[in-house]
N, C-alpha and C positions, 0 to 999 in steps of 0.2 A: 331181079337183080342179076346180072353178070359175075359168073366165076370165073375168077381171073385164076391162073394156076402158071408156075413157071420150073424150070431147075436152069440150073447153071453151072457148069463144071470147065475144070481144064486142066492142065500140065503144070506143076510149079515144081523149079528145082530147090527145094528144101525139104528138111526133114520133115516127117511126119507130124512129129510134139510140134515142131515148131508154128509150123501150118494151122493144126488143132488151137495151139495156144489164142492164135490173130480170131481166126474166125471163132470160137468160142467167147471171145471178151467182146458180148454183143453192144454194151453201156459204150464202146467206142467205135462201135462201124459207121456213125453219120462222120469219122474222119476219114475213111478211105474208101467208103462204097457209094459213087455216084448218083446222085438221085436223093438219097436220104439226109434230108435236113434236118433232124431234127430226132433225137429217141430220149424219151422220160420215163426211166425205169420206176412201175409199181410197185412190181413185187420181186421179191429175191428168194431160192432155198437155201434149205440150212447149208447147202456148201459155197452160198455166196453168188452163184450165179443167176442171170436175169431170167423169169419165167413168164414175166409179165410185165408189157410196155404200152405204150402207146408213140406212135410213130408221123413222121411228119413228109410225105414225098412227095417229091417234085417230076408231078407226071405234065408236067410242059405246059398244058393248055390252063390247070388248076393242081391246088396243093388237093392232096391226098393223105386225109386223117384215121387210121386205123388204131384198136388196139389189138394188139398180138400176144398171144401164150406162145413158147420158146419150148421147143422140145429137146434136149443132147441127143445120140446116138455116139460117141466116141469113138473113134478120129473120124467118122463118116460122115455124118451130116447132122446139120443145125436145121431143126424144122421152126418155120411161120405159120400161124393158123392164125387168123382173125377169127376175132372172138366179138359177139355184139356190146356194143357201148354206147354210151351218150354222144 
């Protein structure tokens, strides 16, 4: 199998919280992050946030079925790890 590994960064003029708040509210990134059709939150912590998804993308030639555990790091980064599943 192929590991695929990626990061993505860049420049936004907004607040910090504010930034944190978007990319943290992962149950809504298939509305503003290109490629992702589709995200069905498993599981949540007790603080509400998604830990565990399964995800639906659109890698052009074929859809692309993952699930993922969600790690925080606060304001820094949202980690993706595929996890094996059915």
């Amino acid at each position: 199998m192929t590991l695929l590994n990626g990061v993505s960064e860049g420049e936004i003029e907004a607040p910090i919280d504010r930034c944190w708040e978007v990319v943290a509210d992962v149950a809504s990134a298939p509305s503003w992050q290109g490629g992702l059709e589709r995200l069905e939150v498993i599981e949540r912590d007790a603080q509400g946030r998604v830990v565990l998804c399964d995800t639906v993308t659109d890698a052009r030639l074929w859809k692309v079925r993952c699930r993922v555990h969600v790690q925080y790091d606060r304001p820094h980064r949202v980690t993706f790890t595929r996890v094996p599943s059915d």
